[in-house]
N, C-alpha and C positions, 0 to 999 in steps of 0.2 A: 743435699748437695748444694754447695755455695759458688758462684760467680766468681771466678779469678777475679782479682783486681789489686789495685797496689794498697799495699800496707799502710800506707800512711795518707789521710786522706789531709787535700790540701787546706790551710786554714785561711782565713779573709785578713789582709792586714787593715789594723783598723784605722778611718781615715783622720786624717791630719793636715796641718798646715803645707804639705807638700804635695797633698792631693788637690786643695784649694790654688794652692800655685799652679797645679799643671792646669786646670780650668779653668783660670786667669791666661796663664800663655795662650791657652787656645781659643780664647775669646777675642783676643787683644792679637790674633795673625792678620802676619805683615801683605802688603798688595800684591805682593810676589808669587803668594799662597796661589791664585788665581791663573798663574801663569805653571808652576808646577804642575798645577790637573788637569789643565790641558797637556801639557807634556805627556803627560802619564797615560790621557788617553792617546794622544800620539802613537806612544810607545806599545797599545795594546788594541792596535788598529786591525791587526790579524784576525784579535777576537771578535771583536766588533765588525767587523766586515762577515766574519763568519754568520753572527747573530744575525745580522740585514737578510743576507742569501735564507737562510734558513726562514726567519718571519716571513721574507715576502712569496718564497715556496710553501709555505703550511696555509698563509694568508689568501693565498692563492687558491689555494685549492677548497678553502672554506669557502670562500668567496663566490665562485662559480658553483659552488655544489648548493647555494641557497635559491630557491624559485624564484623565479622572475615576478614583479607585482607591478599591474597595469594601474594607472586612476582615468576614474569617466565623472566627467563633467557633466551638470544637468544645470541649469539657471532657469528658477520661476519667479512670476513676478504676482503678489498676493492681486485677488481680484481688487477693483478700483471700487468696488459696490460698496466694498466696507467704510469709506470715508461718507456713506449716506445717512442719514437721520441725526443722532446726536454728536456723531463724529464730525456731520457738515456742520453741526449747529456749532460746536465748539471749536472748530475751525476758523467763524466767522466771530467769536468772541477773540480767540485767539489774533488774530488779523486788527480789528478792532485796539485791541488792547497795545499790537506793538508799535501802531500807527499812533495811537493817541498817547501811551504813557511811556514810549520808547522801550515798554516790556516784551519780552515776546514768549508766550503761553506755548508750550507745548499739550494740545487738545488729548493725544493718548495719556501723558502723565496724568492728568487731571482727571479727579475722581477714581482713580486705580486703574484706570482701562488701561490694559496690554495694547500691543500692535500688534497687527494679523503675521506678522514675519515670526515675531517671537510666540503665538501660540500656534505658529505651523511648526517651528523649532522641538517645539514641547512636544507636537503628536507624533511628530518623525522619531523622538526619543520613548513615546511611551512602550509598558510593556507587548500591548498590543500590535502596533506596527509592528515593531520585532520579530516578536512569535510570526506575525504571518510573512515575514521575508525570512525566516529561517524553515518554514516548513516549504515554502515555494521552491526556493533554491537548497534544499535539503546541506545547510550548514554546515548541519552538526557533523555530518561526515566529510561535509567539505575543505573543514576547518582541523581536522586529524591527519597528521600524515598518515596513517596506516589505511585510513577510509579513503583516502585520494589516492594514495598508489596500489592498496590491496585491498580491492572493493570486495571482494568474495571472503577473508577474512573477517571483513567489517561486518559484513551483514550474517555470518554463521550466527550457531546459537552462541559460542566464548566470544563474538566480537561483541552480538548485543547486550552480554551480561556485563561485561567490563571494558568495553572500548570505545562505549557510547557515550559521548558527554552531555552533565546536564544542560538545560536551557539557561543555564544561571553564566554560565562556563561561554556557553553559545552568545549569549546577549553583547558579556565583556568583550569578545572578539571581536561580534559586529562591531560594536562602537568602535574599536580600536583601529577598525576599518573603514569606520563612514567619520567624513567631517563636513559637519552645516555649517554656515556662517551666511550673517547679513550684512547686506550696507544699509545700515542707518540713512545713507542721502536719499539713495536711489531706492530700496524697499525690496532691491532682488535679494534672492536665495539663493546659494550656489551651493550644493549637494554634491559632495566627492568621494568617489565610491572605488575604493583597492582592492584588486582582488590575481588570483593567479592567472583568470582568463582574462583578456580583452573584452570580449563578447558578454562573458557573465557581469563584467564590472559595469558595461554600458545597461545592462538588464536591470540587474539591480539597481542602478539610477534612477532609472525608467519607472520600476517598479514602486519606488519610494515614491514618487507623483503621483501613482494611480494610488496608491493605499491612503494618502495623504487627502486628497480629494476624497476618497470611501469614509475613511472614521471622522473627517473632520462633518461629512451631510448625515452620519449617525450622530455624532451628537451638537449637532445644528438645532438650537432650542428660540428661536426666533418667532416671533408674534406669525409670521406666515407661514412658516414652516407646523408650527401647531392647529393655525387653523386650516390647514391642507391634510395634515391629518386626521381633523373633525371629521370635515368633509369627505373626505375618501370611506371613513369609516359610514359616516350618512349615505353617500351613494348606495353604498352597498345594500344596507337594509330598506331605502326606497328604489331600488332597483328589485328584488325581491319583492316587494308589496307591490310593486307594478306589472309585474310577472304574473302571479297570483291574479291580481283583476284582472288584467287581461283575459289569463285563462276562463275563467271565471263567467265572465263574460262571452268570449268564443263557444264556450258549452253550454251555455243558454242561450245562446242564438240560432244552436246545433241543433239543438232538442225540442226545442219550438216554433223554429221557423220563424225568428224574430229578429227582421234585421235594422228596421227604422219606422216605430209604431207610429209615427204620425205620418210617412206619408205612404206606408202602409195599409193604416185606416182609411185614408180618404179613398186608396186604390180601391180596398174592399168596397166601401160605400156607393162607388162609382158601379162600381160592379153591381153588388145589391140591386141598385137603381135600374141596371139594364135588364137585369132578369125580373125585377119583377116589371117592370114596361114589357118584356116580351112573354111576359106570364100573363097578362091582364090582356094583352092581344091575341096570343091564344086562347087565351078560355072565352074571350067576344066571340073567335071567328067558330069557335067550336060549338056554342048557344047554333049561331044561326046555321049551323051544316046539321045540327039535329034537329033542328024542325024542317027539315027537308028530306036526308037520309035518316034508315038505321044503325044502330049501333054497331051492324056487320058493316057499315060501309067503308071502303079502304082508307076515303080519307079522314072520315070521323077513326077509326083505331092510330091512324098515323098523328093524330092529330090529338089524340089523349097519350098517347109515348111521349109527342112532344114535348106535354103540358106533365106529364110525369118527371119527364128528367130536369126541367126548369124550376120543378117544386125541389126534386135534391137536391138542385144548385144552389135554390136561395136557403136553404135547410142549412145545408154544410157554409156557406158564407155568414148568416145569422147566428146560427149555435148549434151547430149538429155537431158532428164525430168529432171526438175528446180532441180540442186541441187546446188545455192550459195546462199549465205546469204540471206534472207529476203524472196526465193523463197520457195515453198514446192513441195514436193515430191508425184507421184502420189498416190506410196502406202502406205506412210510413213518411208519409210525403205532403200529408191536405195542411195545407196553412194553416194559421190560426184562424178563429171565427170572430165576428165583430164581437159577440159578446165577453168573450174571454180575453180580446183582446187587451181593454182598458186594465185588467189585473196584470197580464203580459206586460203594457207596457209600462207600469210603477215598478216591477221587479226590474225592469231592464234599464230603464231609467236609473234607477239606485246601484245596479252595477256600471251603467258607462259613465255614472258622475262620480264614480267611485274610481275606476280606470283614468278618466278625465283629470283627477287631481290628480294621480300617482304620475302621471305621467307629465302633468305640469311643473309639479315639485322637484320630478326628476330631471327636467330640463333647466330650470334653475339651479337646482344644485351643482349640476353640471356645468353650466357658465361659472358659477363661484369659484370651481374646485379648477377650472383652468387658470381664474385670473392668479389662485394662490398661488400654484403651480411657479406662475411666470412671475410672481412675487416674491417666490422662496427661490425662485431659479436666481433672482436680482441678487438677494440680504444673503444666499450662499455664501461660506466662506471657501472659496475653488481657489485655486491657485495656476496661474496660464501659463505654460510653458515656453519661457522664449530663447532656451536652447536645447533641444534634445541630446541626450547623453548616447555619443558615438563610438564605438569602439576606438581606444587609441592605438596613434600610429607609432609610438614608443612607448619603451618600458619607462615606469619611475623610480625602479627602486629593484635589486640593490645597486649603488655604486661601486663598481670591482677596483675600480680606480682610488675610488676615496678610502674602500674597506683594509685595501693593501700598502696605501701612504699612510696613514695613520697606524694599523698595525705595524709598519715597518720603522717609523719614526717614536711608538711607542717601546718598542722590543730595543731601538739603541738607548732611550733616554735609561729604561730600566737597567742594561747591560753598562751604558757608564755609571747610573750610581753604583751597582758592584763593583764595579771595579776602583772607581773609588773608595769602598766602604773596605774593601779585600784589601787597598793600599792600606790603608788608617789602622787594622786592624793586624796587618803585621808588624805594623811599628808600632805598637805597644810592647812595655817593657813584659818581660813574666813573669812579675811580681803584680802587673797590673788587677787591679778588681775585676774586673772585665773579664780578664782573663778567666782567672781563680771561679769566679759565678759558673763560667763557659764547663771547665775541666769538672767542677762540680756535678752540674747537669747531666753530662755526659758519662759521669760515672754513674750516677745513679740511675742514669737510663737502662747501662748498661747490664748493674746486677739487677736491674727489673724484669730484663728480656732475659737474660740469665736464669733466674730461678723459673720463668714461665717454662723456658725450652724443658729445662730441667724437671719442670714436675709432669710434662707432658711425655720424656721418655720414661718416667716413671709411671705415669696409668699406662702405657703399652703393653699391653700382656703377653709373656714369652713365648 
């Protein structure tokens, strides 16, 4: 079954000198031309005024239906620390140079060094800042309209299979939401941050300085910065070896009774001395009470007790009951004895000079590891903040004003060249090519959609 259509289909006349002529007339129109299509739109003011009402009612209503977007300002200024060491030195060549040879050297150019502006620039764009202002302020659903107004969709199991977007998708946005820029004179940073909240936009400002300061002191590779890491890593295992003697030390002084063998020794010695001076004077006064009493007499037996207990005293002070290393004590408690003493105190000696370092070295290390500290805090590449980023107090964007004069002044330019083109085009003759191309087209479209209708009432099953 075949497409009605007319019998004769139309043919193209072929061109000629009088098709050249009319493209010559219409090249070559008079000033007058100009004043005609304004008339014409004059004359289709109706239309046109119709198309205004209408764009700035559709324009309208796009318009107000787009979310509001806040910008928050943040301004840092790179630390002053950095213009220290070769940056001073070159600075001072630089100075030098424009004073003497009317040159004048810019010290970061020279030798390739960046400025701290433009490798803050860099970390604020890498992928890592990113990623952590996108997992902070959960983005990627921030950045979907289905996630921002239909958060329980979003987070189902069909929202996280397919309504999640990548990080790749995430990252494009951020950017297309944050803009750095420097000044070259001054060295500030100005960090602007758009977003549908006020609140969130001042945060994420915010947030771009704290992370900017975090990965810029990860990968801070500075002479102090390394050797602060030496040091912290040395503390650590001489702070453990210090620990160790120590202990070490406290349980051989536990176990022995050994708290400071030299004046220790002299104690005991002193001691020694008295008991044996009261041992030699009891055993005198004891001679002469026996050749007067018996040995039943009260004061001869008080008087051998005496001399008894004075012989255990010097017994146990000279080398009686185990008191060196490894031995024990009867009662738990008897000092050491002089003679064991001297081996007591080379062992103890060899731990408290053993503690004695560790704990010297650990107090030097520890002055080192502050001055680096205050060193790496200097050569830091930080960045100071000297405007915090504040909620604003107006929107920036969209303008409903701008969005609606320009679609309203777009929709008439469009609607007069139609109307223009609608004039031009009924005044062709219909022999014109134009035409004949037109009627052609249109046929053929015709029996296109024709035979399609057609074969589709034919697979319909009766």
């Amino acid at each position: 079954m075949e497409a009605s259509g007319p019998a004769v289909v139309p043919a193209y006349e072929p061109s000629g000198p009088r098709e050249v002529e009319k493209k010559h007339s219409r090249a070559s129109e008079p000033p007058g031309r100009r004043t005609e299509r304004l008339a014409l739109l004059w004359s289709q003011r109706r239309f046109l005024w119709g198309v205004a009402w209408k764009t700035l009612i559709a324009s309208a209503l796009v318009a107000y239906s787009l979310p509001l977007h806040y910008e928050s300002i943040a301004k840092i200024v790179p630390n002053e620390a950095q213009s220290g060491g070769a940056m001073g030195i070159l600075g001072k060549l630089s100075g030098v140079a424009s004073s003497g040879a009317g040159l004048s050297l810019d010290p970061t150019s020279l030798l390739g060094m960046k400025t701290p502006g433009a490798f803050f620039i860099e970390v604020m764009k890498s992928r890592t800042v990113q990623d952590r202002m996108i997992d902070s302020f959960d983005l990627r659903r921030r950045y979907t309209i289905i996630g921002r107004n239909f958060p329980g969709l979003y987070n189902s199991r069909f929202g996280q299979r397919w309504l999640h977007p990548s990080y790749y998708v995430t990252r494009k946005q951020l950017r297309s939401f944050t803009d750095l820029e420097e000044d070259k004179k001054s060295g500030v940073l100005t960090i602007t941050v758009t977003d549908y909240d006020k609140n969130i936009a001042a945060a994420m400002a915010n947030a771009y300085v704290t992370e900017l300061n975090r990965l810029a002191a990860d990968l801070n590779t500075s002479e102090a910065h390394r050797e602060r890491v030496f040091l912290e890593e040395r503390l650590k295992s001489v702070k453990q070896d210090l620990d160790d003697a120590s202990l070490a030390l406290s349980q051989f002084s536990s176990k022995n009774k050994v708290m400071d063998p030299q004046s220790q020794g002299r104690t005991m010695q002193d001691a020694a001395a008295r008991i044996q001076g009261e041992l030699i004077a009891n055993e005198t006064e004891l001679r002469g009470l026996q050749q007067i009493y018996s040995d039943d007499n009260v004061r001869v037996r008080t008087l051998k007790a005496r001399i008894g207990e004075l012989q255990s005293q010097m017994h146990r002070v000279v080398g009686g009951t185990g008191t060196a290393e490894g031995e024990s004590s009867e009662s738990g408690s008897s000092p050491p004895s002089l003679r064991a003493l001297p081996m007591l105190g080379y062992r103890y000696g060899d731990l408290y000079r053993r503690a004695k370092i560790q704990e010297t070295l650990y107090e030097l290390l520890t002055q080192q590891y502050e001055m680096a500290k205050v060193q790496e805090a200097k050569e830091l590449p930080t960045a100071r903040t000297m405007d915090v980023a504040i909620p604003p107090e107006k929107k920036s964007g969209p303008i409903h004003t701008l969005i609606m004069g320009l679609s309203v002044l777009g929709g008439l330019v469009l609607a007069g060249f139609w109307v223009i083109w609608k004039n031009s085009w009924d005044q062709l003759p219909a022999d014109d090519s134009q035409r004949m191309l037109a009627a052609q087209v249109r046929y053929d479209l015709r029996a296109l959609f024709g035979r399609a209708k057609s074969r589709g009432q034919t697979a319909v099953p009766k």
